[in-house]
N, CA, C and O atoms as CSV, one atom per row, in Angstrom:
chain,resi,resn,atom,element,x,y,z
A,1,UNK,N,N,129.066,129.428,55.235
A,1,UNK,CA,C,127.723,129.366,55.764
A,1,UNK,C,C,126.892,130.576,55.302
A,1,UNK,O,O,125.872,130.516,54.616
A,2,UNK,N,N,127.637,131.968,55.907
A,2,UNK,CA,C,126.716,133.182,54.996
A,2,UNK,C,C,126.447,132.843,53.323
A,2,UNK,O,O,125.272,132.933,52.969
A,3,UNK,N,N,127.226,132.550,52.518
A,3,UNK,CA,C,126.858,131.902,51.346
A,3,UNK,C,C,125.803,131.375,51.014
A,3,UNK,O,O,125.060,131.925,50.200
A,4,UNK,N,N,125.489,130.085,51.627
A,4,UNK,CA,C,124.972,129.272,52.036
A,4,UNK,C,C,123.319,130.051,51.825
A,4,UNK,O,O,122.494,129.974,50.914
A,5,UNK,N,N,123.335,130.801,53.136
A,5,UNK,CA,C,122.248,131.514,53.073
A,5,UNK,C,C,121.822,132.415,52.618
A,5,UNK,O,O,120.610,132.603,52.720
A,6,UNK,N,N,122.621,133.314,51.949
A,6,UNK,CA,C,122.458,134.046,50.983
A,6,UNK,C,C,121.899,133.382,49.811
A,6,UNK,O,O,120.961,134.009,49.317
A,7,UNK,N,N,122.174,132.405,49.284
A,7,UNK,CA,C,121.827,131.484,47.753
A,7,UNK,C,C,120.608,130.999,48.450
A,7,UNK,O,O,119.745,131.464,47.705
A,8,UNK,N,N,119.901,130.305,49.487
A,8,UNK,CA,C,118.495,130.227,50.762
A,8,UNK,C,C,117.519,131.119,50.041
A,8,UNK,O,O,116.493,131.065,49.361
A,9,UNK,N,N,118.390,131.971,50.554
A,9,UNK,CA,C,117.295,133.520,50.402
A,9,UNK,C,C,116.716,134.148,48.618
A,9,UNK,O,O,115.687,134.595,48.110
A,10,UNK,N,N,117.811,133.888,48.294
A,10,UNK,CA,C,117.987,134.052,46.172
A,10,UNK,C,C,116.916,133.180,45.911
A,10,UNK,O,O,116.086,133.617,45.113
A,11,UNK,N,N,116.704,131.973,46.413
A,11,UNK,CA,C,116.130,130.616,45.850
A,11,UNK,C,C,114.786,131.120,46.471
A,11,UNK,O,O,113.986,131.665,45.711
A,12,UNK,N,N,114.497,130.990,47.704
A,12,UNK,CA,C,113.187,131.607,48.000
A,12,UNK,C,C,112.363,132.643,48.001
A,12,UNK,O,O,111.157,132.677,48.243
A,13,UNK,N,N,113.386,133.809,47.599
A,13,UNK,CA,C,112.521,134.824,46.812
A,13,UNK,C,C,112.049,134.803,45.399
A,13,UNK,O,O,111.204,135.603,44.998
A,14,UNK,N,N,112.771,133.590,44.392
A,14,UNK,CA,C,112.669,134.105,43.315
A,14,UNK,C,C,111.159,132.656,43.403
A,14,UNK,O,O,110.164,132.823,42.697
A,15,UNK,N,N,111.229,131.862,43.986
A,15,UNK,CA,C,110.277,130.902,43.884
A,15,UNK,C,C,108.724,131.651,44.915
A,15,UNK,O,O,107.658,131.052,45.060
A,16,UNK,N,N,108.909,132.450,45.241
A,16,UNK,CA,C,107.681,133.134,45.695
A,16,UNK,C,C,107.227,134.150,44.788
A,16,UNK,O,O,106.039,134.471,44.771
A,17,UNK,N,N,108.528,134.966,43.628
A,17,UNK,CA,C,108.274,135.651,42.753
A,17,UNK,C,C,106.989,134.897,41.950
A,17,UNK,O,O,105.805,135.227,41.877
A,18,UNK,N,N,107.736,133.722,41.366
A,18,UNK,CA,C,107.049,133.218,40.676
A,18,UNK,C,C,105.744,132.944,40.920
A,18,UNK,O,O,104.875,133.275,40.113
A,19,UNK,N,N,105.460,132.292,42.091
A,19,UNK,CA,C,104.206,132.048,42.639
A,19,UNK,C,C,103.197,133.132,42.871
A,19,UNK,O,O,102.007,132.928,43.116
A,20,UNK,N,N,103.642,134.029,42.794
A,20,UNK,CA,C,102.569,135.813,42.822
A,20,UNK,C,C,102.606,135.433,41.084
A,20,UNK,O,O,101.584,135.084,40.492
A,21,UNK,N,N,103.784,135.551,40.490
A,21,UNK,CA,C,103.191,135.516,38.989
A,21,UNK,C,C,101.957,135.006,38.247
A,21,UNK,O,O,101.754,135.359,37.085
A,22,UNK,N,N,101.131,134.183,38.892
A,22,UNK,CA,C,100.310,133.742,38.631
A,22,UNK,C,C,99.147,134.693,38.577
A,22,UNK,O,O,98.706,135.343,39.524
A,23,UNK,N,N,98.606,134.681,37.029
A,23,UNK,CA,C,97.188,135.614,37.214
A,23,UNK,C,C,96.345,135.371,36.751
A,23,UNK,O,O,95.787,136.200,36.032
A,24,UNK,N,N,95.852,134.151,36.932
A,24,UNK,CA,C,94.950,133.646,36.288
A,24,UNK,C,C,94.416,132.026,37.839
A,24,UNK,O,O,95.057,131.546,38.774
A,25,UNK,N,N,93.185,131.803,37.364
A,25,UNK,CA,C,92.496,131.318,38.146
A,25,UNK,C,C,92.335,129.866,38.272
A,25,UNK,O,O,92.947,129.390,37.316
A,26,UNK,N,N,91.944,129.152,38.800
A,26,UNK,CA,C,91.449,127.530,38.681
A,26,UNK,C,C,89.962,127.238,38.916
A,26,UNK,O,O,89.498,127.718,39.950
A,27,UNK,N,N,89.188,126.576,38.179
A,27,UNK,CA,C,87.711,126.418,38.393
A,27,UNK,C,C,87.614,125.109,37.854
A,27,UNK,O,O,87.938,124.708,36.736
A,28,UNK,N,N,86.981,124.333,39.086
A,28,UNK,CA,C,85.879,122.929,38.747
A,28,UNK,C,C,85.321,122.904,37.272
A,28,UNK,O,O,85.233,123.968,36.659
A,29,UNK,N,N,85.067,122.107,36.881
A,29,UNK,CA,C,83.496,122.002,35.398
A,29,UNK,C,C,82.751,122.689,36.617
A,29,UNK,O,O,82.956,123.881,36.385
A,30,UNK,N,N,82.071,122.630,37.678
A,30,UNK,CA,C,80.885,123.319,38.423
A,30,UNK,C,C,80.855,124.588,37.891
A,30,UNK,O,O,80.100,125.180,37.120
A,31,UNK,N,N,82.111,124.929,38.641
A,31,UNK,CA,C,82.346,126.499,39.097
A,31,UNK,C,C,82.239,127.155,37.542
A,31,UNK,O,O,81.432,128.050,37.291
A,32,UNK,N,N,83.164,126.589,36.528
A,32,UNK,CA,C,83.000,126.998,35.209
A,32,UNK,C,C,81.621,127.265,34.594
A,32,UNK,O,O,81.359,128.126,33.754
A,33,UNK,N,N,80.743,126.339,35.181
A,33,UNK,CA,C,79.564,126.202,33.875
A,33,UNK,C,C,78.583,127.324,34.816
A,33,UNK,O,O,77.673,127.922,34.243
A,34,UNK,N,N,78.895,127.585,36.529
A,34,UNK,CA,C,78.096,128.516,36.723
A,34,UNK,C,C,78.696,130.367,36.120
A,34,UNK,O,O,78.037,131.406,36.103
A,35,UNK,N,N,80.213,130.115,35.686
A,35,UNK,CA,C,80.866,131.550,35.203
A,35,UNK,C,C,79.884,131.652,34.058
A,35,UNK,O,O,78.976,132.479,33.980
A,36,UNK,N,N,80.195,130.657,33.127
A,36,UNK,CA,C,79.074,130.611,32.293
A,36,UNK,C,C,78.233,131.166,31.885
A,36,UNK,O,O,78.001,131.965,30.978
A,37,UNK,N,N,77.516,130.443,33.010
A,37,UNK,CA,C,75.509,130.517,32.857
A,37,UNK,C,C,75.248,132.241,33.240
A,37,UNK,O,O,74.230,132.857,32.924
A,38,UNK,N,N,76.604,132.908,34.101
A,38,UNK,CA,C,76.291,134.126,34.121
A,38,UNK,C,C,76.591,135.268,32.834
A,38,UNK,O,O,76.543,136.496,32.894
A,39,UNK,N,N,76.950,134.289,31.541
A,39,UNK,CA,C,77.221,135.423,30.344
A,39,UNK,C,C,78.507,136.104,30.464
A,39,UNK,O,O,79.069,136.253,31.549
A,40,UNK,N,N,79.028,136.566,29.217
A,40,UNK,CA,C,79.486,137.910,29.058
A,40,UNK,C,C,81.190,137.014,29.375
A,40,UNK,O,O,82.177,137.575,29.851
A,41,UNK,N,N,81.108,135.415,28.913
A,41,UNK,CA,C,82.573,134.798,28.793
A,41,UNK,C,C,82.609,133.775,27.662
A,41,UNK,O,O,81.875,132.813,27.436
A,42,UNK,N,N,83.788,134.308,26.944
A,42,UNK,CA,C,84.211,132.942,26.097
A,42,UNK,C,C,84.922,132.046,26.531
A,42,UNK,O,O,85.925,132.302,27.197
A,43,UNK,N,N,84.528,130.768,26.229
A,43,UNK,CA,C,84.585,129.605,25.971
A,43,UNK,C,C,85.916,129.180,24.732
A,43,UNK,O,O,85.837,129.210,23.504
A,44,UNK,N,N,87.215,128.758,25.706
A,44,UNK,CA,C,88.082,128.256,24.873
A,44,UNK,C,C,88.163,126.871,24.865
A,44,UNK,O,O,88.044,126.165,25.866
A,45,UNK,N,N,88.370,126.478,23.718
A,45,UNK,CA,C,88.793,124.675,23.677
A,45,UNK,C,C,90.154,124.918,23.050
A,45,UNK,O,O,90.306,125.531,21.994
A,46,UNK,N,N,91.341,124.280,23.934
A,46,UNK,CA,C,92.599,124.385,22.988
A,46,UNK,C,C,93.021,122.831,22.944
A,46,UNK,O,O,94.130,122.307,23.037
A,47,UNK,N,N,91.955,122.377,22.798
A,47,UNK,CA,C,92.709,120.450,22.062
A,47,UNK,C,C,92.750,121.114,20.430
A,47,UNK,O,O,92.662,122.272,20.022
A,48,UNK,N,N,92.919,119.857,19.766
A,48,UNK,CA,C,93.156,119.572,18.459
A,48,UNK,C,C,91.182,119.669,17.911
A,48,UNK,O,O,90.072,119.449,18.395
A,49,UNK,N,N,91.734,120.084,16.790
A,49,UNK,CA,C,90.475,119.680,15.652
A,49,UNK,C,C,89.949,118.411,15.784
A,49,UNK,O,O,88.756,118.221,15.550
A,50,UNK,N,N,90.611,117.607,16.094
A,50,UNK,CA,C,89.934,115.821,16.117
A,50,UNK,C,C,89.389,115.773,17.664
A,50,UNK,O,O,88.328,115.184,17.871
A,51,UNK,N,N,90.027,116.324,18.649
A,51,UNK,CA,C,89.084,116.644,20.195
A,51,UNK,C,C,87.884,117.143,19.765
A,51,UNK,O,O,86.773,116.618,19.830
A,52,UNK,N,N,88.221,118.244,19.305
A,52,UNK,CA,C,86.582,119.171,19.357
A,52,UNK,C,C,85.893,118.456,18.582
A,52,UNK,O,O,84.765,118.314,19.052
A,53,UNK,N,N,86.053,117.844,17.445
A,53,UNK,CA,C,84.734,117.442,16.735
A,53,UNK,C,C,83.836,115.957,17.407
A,53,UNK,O,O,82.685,115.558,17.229
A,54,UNK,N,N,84.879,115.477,18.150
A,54,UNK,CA,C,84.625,114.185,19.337
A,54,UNK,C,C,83.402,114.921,20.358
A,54,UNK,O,O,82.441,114.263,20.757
A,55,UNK,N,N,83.534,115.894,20.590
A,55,UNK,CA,C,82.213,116.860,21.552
A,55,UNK,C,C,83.131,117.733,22.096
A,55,UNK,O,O,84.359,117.660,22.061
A,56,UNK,N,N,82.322,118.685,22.674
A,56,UNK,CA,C,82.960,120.524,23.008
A,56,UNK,C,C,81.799,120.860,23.861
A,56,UNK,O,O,80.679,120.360,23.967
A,57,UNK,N,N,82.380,121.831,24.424
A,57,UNK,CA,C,81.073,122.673,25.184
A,57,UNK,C,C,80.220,123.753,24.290
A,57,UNK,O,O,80.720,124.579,23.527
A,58,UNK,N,N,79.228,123.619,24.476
A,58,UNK,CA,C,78.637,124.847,23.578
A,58,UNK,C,C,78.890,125.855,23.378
A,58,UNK,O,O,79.490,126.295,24.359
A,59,UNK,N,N,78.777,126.686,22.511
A,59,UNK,CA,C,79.334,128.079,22.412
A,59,UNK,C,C,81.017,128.107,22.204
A,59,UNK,O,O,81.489,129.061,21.587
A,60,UNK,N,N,81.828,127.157,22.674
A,60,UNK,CA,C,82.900,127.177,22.790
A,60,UNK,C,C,83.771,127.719,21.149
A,60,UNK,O,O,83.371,127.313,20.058
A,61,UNK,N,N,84.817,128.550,21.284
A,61,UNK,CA,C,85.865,128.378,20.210
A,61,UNK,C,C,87.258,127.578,20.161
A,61,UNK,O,O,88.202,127.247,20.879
A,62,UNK,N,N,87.020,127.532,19.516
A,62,UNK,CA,C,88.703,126.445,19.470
A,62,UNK,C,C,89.839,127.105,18.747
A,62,UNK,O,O,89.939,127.571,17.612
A,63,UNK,N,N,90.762,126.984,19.880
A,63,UNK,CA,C,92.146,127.469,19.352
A,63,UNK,C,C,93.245,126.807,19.804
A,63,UNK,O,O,93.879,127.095,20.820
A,64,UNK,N,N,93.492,125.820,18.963
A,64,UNK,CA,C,94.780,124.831,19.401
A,64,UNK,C,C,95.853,125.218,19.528
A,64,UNK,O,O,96.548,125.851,18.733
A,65,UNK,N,N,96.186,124.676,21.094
A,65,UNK,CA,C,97.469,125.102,21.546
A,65,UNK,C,C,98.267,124.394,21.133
A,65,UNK,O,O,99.268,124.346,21.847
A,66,UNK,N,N,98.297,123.650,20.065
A,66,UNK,CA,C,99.721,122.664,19.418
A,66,UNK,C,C,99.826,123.488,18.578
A,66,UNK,O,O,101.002,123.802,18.394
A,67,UNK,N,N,98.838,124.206,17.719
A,67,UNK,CA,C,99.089,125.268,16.571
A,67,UNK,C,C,99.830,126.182,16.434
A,67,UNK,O,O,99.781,127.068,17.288
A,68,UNK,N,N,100.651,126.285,15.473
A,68,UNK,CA,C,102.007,127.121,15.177
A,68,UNK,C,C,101.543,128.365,15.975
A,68,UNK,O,O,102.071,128.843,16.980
A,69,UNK,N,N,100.312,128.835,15.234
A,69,UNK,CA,C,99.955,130.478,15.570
A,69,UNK,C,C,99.122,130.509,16.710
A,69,UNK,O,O,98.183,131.295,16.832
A,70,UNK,N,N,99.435,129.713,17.496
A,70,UNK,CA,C,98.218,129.951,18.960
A,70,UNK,C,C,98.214,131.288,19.376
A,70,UNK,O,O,97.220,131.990,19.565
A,71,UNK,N,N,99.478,131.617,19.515
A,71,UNK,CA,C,99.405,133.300,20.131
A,71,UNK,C,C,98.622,134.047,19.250
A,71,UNK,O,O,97.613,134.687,19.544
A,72,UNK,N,N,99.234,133.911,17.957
A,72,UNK,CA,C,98.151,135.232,17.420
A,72,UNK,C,C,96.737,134.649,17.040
A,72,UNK,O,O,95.915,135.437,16.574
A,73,UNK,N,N,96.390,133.303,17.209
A,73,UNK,CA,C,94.884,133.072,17.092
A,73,UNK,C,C,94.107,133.495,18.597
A,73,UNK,O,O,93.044,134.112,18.652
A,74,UNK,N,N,94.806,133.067,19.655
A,74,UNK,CA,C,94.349,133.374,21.095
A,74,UNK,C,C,93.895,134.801,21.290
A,74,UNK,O,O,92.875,135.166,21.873
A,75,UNK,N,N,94.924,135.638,20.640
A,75,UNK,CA,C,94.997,137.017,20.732
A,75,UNK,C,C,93.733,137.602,20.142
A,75,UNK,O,O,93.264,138.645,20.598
A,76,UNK,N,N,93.187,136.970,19.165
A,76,UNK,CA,C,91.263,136.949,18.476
A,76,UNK,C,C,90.719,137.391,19.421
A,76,UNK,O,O,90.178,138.496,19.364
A,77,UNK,N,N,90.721,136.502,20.748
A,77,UNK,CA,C,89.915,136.290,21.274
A,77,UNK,C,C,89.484,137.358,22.844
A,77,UNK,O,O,88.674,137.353,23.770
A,78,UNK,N,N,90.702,138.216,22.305
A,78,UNK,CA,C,90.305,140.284,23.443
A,78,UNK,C,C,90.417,139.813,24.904
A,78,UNK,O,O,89.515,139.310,25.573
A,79,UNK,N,N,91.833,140.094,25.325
A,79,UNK,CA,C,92.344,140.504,26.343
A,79,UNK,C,C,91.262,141.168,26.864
A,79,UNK,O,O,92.444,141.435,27.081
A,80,UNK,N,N,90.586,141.555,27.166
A,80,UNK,CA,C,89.849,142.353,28.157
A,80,UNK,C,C,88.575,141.333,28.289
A,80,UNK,O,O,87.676,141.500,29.114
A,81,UNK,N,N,88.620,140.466,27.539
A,81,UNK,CA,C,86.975,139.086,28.193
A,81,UNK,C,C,87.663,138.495,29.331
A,81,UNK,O,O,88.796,138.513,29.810
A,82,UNK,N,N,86.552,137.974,29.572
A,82,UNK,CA,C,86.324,136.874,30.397
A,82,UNK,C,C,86.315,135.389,29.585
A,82,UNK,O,O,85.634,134.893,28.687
A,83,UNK,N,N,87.410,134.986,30.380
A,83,UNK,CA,C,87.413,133.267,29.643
A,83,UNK,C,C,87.738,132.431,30.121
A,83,UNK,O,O,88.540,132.475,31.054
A,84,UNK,N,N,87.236,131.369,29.658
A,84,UNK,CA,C,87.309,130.047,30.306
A,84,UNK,C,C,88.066,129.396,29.410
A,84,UNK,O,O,88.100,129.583,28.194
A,85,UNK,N,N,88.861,128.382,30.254
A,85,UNK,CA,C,90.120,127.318,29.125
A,85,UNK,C,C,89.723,126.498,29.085
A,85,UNK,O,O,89.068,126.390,30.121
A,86,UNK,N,N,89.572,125.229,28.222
A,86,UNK,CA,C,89.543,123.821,28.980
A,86,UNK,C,C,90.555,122.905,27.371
A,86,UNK,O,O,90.737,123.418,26.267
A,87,UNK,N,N,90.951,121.692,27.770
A,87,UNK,CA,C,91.515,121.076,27.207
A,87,UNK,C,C,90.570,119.661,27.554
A,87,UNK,O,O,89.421,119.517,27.970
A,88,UNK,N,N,91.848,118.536,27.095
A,88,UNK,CA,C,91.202,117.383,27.544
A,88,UNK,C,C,90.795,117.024,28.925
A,88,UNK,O,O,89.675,116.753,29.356
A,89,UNK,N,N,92.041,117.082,29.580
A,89,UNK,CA,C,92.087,116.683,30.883
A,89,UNK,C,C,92.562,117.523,31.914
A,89,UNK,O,O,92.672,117.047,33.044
A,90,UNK,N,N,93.115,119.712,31.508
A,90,UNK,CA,C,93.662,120.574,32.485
A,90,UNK,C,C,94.887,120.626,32.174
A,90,UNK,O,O,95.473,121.562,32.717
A,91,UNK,N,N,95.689,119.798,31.317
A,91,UNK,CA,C,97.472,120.642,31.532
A,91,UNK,C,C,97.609,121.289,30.289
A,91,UNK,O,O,98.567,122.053,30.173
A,92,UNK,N,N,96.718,121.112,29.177
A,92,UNK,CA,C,97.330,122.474,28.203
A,92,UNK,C,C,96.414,123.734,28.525
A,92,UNK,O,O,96.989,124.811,28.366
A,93,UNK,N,N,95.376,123.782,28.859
A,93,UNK,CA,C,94.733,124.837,29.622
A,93,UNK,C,C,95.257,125.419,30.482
A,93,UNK,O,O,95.221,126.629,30.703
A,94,UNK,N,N,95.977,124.322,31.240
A,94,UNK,CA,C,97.246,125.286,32.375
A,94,UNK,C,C,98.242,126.203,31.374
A,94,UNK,O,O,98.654,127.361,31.312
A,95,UNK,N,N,98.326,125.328,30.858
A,95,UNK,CA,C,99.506,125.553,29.937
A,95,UNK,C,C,99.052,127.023,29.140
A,95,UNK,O,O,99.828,127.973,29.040
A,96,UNK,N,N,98.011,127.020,28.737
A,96,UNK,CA,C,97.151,128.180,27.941
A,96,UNK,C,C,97.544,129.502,28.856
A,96,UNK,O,O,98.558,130.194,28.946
A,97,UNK,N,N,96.192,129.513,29.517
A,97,UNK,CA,C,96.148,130.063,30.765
A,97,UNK,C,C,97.394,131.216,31.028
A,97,UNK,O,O,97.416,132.437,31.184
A,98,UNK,N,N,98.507,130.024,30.984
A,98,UNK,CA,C,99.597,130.510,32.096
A,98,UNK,C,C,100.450,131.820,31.135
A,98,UNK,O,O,100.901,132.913,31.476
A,99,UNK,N,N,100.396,131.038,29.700
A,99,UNK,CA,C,100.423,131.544,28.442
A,99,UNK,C,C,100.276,133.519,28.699
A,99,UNK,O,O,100.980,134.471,29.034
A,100,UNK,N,N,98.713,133.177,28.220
A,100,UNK,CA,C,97.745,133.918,28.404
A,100,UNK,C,C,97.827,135.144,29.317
A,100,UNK,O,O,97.447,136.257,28.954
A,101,UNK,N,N,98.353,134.872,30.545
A,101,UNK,CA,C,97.878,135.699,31.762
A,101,UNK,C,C,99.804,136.498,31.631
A,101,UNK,O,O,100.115,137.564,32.164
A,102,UNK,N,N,100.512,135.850,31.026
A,102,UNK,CA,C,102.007,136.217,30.337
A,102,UNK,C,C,101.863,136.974,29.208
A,102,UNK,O,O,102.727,137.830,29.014
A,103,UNK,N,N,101.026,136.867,28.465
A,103,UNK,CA,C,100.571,137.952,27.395
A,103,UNK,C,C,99.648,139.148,27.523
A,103,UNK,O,O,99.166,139.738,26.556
A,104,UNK,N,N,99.386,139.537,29.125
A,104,UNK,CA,C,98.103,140.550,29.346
A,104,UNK,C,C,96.611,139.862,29.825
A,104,UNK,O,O,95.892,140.250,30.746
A,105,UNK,N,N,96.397,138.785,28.952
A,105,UNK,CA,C,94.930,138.977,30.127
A,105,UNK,C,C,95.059,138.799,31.511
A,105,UNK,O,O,95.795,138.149,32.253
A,106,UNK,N,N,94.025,139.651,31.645
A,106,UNK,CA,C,94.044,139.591,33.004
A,106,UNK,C,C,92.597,138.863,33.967
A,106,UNK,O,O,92.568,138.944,35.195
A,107,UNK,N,N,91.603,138.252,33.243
A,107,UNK,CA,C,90.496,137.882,33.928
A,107,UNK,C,C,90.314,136.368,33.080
A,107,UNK,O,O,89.188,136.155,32.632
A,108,UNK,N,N,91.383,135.312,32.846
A,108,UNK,CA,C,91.587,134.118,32.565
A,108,UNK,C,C,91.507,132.808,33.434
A,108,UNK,O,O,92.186,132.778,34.460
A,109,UNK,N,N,90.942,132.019,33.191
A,109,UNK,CA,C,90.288,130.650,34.331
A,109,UNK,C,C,90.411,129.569,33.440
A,109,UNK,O,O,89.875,129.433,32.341
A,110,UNK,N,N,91.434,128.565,34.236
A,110,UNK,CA,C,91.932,127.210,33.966
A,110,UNK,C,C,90.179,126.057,34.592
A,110,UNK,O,O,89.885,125.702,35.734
A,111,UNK,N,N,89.549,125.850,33.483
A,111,UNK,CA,C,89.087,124.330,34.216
A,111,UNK,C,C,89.886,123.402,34.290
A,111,UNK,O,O,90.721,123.044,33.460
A,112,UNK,N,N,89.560,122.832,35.666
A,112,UNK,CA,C,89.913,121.984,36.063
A,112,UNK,C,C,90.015,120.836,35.409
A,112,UNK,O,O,89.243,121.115,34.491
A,113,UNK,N,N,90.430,119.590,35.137
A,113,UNK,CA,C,89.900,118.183,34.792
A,113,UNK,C,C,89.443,118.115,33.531
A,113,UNK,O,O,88.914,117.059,33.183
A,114,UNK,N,N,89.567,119.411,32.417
A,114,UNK,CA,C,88.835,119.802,31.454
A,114,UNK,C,C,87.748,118.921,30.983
A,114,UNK,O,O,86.950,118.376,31.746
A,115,UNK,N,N,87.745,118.802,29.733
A,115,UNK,CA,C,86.266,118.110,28.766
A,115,UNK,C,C,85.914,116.784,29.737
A,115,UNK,O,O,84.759,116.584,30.114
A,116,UNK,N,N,86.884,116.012,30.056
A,116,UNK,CA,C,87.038,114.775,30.668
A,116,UNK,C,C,86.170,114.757,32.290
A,116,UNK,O,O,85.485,113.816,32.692
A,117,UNK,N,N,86.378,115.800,32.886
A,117,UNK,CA,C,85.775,115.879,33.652
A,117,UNK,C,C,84.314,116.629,33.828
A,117,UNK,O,O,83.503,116.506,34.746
A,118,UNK,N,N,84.260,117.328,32.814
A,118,UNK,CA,C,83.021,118.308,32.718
A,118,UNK,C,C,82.389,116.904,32.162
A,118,UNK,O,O,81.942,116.512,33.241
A,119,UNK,N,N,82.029,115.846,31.211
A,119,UNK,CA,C,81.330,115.158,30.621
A,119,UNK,C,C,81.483,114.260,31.688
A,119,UNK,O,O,80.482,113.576,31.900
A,120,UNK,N,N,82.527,114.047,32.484
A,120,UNK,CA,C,81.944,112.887,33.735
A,120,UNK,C,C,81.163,113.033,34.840
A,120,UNK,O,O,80.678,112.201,35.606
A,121,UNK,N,N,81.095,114.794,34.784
A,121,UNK,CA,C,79.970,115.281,35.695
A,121,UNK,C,C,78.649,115.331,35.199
A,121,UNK,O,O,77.584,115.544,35.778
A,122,UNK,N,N,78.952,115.066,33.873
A,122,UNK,CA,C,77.090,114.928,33.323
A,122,UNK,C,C,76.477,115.986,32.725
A,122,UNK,O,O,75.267,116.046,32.504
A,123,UNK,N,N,77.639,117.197,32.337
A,123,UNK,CA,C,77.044,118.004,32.152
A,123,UNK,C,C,77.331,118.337,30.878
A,123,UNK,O,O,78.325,117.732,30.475
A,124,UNK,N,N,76.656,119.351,29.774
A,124,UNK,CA,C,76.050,119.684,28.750
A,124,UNK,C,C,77.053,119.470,27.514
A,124,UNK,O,O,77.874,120.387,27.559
A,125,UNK,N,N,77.252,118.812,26.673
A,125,UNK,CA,C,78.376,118.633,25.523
A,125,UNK,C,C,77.392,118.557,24.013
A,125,UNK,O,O,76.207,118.304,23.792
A,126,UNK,N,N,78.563,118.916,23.163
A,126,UNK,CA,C,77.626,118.971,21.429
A,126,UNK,C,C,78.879,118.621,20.567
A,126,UNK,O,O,80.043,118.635,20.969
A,127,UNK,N,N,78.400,118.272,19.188
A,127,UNK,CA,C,79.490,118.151,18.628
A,127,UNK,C,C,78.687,118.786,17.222
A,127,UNK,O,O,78.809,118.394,16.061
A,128,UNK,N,N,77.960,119.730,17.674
A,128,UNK,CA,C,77.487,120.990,16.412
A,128,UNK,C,C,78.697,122.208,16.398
A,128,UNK,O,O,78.601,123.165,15.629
């Protein structure tokens, strides 16, 4: 039984470890496009070349997270900004993100629902 609870205790500390590990944020398309509108953040797209040229958010750069060199293309983009992720639909942006906030940044934000949801809210897309 002490066993028992000892391996309890192993399991639930290391799964709360993890859960502090997290350093990085979650934001709506809303919440994103008002980080935005306040300046002074890049704009990541990590779909594929054939996503982005389908439409992107403005200003946005693209750095595909299927791409061999994501780390050292991501790394372009200065640990010390402010940035926003988005993908198609939120799980490689998680995926980015989670990346990301494992490599040093420290002021990194997952949209939500990515492109898919920012364009079903109606809001601003280009494919310049």
């Amino acid at each position: 039984m002490l066993r028992f609870v000892v391996n309890l205790a192993v399991i639930m500390l290391a799964a709360a470890s993890v859960a502090c590990a997290q350093q990085y944020k979650n934001a709506t398309p809303q919440e994103a496009k008002a980080m935005i509108g306040k300046g002074n953040v890049v704009v990541v797209d990590v779909r594929t070349p054939q996503e982005w040229n389908a439409g992107h958010l403005s200003g946005a750069v693209l750095v595909d997270f299927y791409d061999a060199n994501f780390e050292s293309n991501i790394n372009r983009v200065g640990k010390d900004k402010q940035v926003v992720v988005y993908c198609a639909r939120g799980g490689r942006s998680a995926s980015a993100t989670e990346k990301m906030a494992s490599w040093g940044w420290k002021n990194v934000t997952n949209m939500t629902g990515g492109y898919q949801a920012w364009s079903a809210a109606g809001l601003p897309t280009t494919t310049k």
